[in-house]
C-alpha positions as CSV (number, residue, x, y, z in Angstrom):
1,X,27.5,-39.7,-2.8
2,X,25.8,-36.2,-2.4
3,X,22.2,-36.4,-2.6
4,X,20.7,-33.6,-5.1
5,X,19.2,-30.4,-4.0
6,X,15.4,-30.9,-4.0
7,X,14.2,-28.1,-6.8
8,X,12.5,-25.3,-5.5
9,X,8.9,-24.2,-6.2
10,X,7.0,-21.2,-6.1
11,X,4.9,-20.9,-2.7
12,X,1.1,-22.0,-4.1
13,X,-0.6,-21.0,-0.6
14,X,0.6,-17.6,-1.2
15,X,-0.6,-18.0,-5.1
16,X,-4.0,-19.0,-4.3
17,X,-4.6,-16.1,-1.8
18,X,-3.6,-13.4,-4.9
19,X,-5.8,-15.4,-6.9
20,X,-8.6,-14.7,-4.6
21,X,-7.7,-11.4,-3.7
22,X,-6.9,-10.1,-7.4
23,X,-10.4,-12.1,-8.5
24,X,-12.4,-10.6,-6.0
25,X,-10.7,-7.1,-6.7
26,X,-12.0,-7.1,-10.1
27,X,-15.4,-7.9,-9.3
28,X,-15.7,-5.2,-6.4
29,X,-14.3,-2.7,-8.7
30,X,-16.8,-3.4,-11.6
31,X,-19.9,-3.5,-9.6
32,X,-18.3,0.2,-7.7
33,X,-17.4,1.6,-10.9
34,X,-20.1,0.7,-13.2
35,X,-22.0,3.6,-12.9
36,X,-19.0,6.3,-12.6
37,X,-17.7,4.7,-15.8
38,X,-20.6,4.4,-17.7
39,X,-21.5,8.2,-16.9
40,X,-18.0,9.7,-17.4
41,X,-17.0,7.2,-20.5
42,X,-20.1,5.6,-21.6
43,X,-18.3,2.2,-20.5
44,X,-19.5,0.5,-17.7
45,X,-16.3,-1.7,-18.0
46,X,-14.0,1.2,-18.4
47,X,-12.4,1.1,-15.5
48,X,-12.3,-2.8,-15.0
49,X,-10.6,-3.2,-18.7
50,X,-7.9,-0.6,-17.3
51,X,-7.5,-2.6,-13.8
52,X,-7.3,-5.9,-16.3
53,X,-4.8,-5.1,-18.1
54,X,-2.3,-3.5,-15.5
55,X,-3.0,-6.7,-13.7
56,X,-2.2,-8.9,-16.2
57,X,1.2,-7.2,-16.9
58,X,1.0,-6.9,-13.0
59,X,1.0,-10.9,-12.5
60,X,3.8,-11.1,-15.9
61,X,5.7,-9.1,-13.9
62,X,5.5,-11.2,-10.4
63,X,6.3,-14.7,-12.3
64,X,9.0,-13.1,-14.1
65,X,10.5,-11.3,-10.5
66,X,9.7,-15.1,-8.7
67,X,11.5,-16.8,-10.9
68,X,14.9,-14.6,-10.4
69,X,17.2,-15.4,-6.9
70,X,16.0,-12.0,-4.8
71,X,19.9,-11.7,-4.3
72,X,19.9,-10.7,-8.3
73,X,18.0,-7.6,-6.9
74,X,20.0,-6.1,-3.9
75,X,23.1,-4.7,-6.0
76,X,20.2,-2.2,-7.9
77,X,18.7,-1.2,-4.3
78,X,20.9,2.1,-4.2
79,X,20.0,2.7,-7.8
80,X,16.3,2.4,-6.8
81,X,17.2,4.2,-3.9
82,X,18.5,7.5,-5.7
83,X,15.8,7.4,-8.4
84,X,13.2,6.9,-6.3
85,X,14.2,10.4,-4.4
86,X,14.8,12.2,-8.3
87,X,11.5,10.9,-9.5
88,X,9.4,12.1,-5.8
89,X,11.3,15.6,-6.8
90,X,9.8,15.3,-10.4
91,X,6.7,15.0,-9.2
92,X,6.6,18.7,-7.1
93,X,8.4,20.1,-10.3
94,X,6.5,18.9,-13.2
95,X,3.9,16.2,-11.5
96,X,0.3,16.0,-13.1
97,X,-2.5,17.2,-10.4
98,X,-5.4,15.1,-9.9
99,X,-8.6,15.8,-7.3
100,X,-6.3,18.7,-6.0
101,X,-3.1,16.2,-5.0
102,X,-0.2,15.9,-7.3
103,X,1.1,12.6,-7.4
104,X,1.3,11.4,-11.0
105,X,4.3,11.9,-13.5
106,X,2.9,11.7,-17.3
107,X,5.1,9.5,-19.8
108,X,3.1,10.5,-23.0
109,X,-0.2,8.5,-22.7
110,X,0.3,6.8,-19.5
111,X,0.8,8.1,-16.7
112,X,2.0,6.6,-12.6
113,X,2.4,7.5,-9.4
114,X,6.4,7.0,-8.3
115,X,5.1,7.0,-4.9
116,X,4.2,3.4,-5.4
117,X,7.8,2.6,-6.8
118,X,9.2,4.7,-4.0
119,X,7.8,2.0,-1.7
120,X,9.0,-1.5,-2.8
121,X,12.7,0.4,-3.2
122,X,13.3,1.5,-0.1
123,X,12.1,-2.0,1.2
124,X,15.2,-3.3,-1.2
125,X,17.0,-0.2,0.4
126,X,16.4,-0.8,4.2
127,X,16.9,-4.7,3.9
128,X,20.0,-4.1,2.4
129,X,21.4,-1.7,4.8
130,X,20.2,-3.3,8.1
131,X,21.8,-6.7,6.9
132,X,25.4,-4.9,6.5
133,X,24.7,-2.8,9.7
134,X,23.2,-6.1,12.0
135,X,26.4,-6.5,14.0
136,X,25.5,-2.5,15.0
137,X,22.2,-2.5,15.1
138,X,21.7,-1.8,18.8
139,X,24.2,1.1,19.2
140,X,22.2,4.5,18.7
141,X,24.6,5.9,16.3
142,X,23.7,3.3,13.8
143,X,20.2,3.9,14.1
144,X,20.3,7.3,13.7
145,X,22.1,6.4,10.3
146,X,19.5,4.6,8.8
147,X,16.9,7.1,10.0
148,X,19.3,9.4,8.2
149,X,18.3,7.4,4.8
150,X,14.9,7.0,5.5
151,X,13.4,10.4,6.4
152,X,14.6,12.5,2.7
153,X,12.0,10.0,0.8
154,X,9.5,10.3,3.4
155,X,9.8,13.7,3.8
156,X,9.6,14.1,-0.4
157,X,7.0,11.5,-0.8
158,X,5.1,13.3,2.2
159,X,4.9,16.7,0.6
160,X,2.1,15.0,-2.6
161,X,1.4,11.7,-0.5
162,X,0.9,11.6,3.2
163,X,-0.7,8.2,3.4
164,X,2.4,6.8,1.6
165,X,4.5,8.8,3.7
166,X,3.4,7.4,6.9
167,X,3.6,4.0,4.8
168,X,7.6,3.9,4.0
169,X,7.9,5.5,7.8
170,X,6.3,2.6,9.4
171,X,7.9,0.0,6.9
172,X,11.1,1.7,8.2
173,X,10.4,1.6,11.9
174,X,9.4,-2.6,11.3
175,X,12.2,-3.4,9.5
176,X,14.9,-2.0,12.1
177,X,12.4,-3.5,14.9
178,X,13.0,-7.2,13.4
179,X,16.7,-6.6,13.4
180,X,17.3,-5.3,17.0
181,X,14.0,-5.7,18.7
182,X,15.1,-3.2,21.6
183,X,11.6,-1.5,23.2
184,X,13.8,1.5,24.2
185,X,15.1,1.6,20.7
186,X,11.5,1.4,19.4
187,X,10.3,4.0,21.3
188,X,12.7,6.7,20.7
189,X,11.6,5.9,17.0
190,X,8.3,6.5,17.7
191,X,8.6,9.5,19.0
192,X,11.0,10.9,16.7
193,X,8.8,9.6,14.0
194,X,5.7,11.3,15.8
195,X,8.0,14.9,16.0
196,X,8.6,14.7,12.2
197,X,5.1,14.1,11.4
198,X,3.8,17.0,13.7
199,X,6.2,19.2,12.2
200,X,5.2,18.1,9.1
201,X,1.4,18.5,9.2
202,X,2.1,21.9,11.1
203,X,4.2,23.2,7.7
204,X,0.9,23.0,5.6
205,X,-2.9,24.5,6.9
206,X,-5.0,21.7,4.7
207,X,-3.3,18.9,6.4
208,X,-4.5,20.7,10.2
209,X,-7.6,21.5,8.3
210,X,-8.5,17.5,7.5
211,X,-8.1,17.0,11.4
212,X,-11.0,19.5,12.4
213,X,-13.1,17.6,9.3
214,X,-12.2,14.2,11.0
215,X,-13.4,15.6,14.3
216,X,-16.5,17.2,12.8
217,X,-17.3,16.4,9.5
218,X,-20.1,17.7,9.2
219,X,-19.5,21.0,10.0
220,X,-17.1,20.9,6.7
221,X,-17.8,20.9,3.0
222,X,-14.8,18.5,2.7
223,X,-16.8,16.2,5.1
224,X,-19.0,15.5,2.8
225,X,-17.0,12.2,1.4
226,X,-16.5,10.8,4.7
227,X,-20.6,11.4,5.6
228,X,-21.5,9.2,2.5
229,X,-18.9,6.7,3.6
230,X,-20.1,6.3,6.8
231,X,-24.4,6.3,5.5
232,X,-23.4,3.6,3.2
233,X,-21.5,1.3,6.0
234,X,-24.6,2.1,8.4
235,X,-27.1,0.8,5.6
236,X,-24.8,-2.1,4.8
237,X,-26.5,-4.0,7.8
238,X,-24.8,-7.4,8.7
239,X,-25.6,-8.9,4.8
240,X,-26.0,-5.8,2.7
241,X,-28.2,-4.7,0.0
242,X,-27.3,-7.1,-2.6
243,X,-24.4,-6.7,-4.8
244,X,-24.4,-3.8,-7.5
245,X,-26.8,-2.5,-5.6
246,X,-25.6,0.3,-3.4
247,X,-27.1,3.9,-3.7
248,X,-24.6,5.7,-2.4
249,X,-21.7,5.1,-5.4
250,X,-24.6,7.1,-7.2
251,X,-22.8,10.0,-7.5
252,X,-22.9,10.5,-3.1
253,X,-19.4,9.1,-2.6
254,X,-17.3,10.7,-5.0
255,X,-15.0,8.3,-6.6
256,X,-16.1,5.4,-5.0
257,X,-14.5,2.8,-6.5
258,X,-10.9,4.7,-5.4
259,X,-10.4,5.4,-1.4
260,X,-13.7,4.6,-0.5
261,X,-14.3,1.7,-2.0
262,X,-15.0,-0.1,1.5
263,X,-17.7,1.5,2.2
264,X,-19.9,0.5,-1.2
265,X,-18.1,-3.5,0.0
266,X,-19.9,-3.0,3.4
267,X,-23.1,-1.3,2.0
268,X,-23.0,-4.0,-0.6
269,X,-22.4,-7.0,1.0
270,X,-22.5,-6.0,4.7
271,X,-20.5,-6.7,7.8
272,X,-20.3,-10.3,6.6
273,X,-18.5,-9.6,2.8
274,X,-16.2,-7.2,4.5
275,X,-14.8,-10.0,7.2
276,X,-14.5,-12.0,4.4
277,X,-12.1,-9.8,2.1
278,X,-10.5,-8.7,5.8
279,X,-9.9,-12.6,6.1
280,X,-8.7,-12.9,3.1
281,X,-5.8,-10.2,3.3
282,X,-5.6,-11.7,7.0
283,X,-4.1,-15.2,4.9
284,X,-1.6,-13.1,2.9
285,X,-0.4,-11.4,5.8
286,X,0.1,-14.8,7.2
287,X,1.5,-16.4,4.1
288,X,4.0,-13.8,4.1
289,X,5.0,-13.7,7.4
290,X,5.2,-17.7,7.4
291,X,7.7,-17.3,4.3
292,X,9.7,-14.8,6.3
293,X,10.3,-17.1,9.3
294,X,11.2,-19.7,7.5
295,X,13.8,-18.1,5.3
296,X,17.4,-18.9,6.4
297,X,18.7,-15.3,5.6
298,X,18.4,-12.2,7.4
299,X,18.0,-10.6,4.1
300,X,15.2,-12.7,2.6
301,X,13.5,-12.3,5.7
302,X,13.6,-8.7,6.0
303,X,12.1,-8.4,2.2
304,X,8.7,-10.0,3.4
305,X,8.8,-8.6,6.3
306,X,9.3,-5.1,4.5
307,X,5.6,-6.3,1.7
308,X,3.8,-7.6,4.7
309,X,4.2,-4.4,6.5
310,X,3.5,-2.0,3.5
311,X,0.5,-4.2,2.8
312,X,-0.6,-4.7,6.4
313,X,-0.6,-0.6,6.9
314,X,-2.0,0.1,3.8
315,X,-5.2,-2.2,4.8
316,X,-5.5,-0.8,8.1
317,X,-5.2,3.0,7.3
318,X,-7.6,2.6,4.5
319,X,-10.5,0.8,6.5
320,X,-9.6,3.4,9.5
321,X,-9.7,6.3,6.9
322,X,-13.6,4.6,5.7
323,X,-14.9,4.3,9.0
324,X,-13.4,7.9,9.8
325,X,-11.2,6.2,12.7
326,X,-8.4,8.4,11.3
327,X,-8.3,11.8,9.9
328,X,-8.8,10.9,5.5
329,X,-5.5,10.8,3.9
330,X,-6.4,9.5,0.2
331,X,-5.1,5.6,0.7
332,X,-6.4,3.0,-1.6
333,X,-7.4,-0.3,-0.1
334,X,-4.4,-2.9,-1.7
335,X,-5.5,-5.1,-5.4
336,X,-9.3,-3.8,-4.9
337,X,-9.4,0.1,-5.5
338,X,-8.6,1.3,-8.7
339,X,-4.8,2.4,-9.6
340,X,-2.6,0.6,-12.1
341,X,0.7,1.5,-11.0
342,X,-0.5,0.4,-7.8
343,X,-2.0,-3.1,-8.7
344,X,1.8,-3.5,-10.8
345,X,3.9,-2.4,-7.9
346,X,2.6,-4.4,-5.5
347,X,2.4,-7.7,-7.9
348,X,6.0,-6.9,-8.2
349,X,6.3,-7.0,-4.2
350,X,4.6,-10.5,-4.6
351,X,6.7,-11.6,-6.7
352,X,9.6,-10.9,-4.5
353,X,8.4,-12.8,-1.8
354,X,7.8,-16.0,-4.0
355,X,11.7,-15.3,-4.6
356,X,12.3,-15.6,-1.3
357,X,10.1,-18.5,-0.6
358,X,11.6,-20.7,-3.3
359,X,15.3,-20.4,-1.0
C-alpha cells in the first residue's frame, strides 16, 4: 500500500525572520520619518501609514504567491521578460522625475518604480533559461547567450537606476555561477561585466562626477548627504543616542528615512542596533539559501538563489553607499527605507521562495 505524501507547509523560520524584519522596518521608518512627515504633511505617521499599507497588500501578496507550485510561474517568465524591458523604456519616455532621477511611471494616483519588477522577472527569466541551457552551460557560446539576455535590461534599467543595474548584473553573474561553477568562466564575466559598466559610467559626466564626491566629499555640494551620513554614524557611538532621538534627520540628511536611513539606525541605536538588523538580514540570507539546498530541482534552487542574491547585494551596497565605502548610487536598504513598490516586490520574492520550500 502507498503511503500518502506528507502535506507540505510554508517554511515558518523564514516567516518569523520577515516578521522581524518587516516589524522592525516600520518602527525604524517612523522614528526617521517623523519629523520629515510632520513638516512636509503635518503627519508624523504619514509615511509609516503609506509603508503599512503597501505591506499589508505586500504580505497578501506573498501568501497568495506561497501558496501557488512556483512551476505555475515559469511559463509567464518571457512575458515578464519582455514587459519588464517595454516598461524600463516607458520610464526614459514618459517616466515621472523625482530628486533629479527618473524612475517612476504614474498610473493616475499611484505611482511605481518598474525597476523593482524588472528585478524579480529576470530572476524568473534567468532560472528558466539556465535550467533549459544546463547540459551547455560550460561551453562559452552558451554563456555568451544568456549574457546576450541579460545586458538590454541592465543596460535600460541602468540609464534611470544604476544601483539596480548593478543589482540584476550581479543576480545574473550568481545565477550562471551556481549552474557551472567554472572560475575561468567567472572571471571572464567579471570582466566583461566591469567593461560594460565603465563604458557605461563613461557615457554620462554626473555618474564620473559622483566618483570625485566619493573621493572628496567635501570638496562637493553633492557631498553634503554623505557628510551628514557619516557625522551621524560617528555620533552613534557603540549604543546610540536613544531612539527618536537623532539630530541629524533634522533636516541635515536629506531624506533620511530613504537611502540613508542607516545612518539615523546607527546614530540611533549605535554599533549595537545596527549588528542586530545586519543579523537579522544575516538569518534570511541563511533561511533562503538553506531552502535552496535543499530543493530537489535545479529550478527551485535557482529562484532563491536568484532573491538571496538581489537581497544580499542590495544590503551590502546600501550600508557601503552609508558609510561612503562606495561611490552613492541612491539604493534603499531592503523592508526598512521607505518605497512601496519596493516593500510589495520583494514580499512577492518571499513568497516565491516559501513556494519553493513547500516542494
Amino acid at each position: 500500500m502507498k503511503r500518502p505524501e506528507k502535506r507540505a507547509n510554508l517554511d515558518y523560520v523564514l516567516l518569523i525572520v520577515l516578521v522581524m524584519l518587516i516589524g522592525a522596518g516600520l518602527v525604524l521608518l517612523y522614528s526617521t520619518s517623523a519629523y520629515n512627515g510632520q513638516n512636509k504633511f503635518q503627519d508624523a505617521y504619514y509615511y509609516v501609514k503609506k509603508q503599512g499599507a503597501a505591506t499589508v497588500l505586500g504580505v497578501i501578496g506573498m501568501l497568495i504567491v506561497a501558496k501557488i507550485d512556483y512551476h505555475k510561474w515559469i511559463p509567464f517568465a518571457n512575458l515578464g521578460y519582455l514587459v519588464s524591458i517595454i516598461l524600463s523604456v516607458l520610464v526614459m519616455l514618459v517616466g515621472e522625475e523625482y530628486n533629479g532621477s527618473k524612475r517612476w511611471l504614474a498610473l493616475g494616483p499611484f505611482s511605481f518604480q518598474p525597476s523593482e519588477f524588472a528585478k524579480v522577472a529576470l530572476i524568473l527569466f534567468l532560472a528558466d533559461l539556465v535550467t533549459k541551457n544546463v547540459k551547455t552551460i560550460g561551453k562559452m557560446w552558451t554563456l555568451c547567450r544568456i549574457m546576450f539576455w541579460i545586458l538590454p535590461i541592465v543596460g535600460l534599467v541602468g540609464a534611470s537606476n544604476l544601483s539596480t543595474a548593478i543589482i540584476i548584473l550581479g543576480i545574473g553573474v550568481i545565477l550562471i555561477f551556481v549552474a557551472s561553477p567554472k572560475y575561468a568562466q567567472f572571471a571572464l564575466m567579471g570582466i566583461a561585466g566591469a567593461c560594460f559598466m565603465g563604458i557605461f559610467l563613461a557615457l554620462e559626466s554626473y555618474r564620473l562626477e559622483r566618483l570625485a564626491i566619493w573621493r572628496n566629499p567635501e570638496k562637493y555640494e553633492k557631498g553634503f548627504q554623505t557628510i551628514q551620513g557619516l557625522y551621524a554614524i560617528g555620533s552613534g557611538g557603540l549604543f546610540g543616542r536613544g531612539f527618536g532621538s537623532s539630530l541629524q534627520k533634522l533636516g541635515f540628511v536629506p531624506e533620511a528615512q530613504n537611502d540613508m536611513i542607516f545612518s539615523i539606525i546607527c546614530e540611533e541605536l549605535g554599533l549595537t542596533g545596527a549588528f542586530f538588523l545586519i543579523v537579522i538580514f544575516g538569518l534570511l540570507m541563511w533561511r533562503l539559501m538553506v531552502i535552496a539546498l535543499h530543493c530537489r530541482e535545479l529550478q527551485g534552487t535557482l529562484l532563491c538563489v536568484g532573491i538571496m542574491s538581489h537581497m544580499a547585494i542590495q544590503v551590502i551596497l546600501n550600508i557601503a553607499v552609508v558609510t561612503n565605502t562606495i561611490p552613492n548610487t541612491g539604493i534603499t536598504l531592503p523592508f526598512i527605507s521607505y518605497g512601496g513598490t519596493s516593500v510589495v516586490f520583494l514580499l512577492g520574492e518571499m513568497g516565491l521562495a516559501l513556494s519553493v520550500s513547500r516542494k
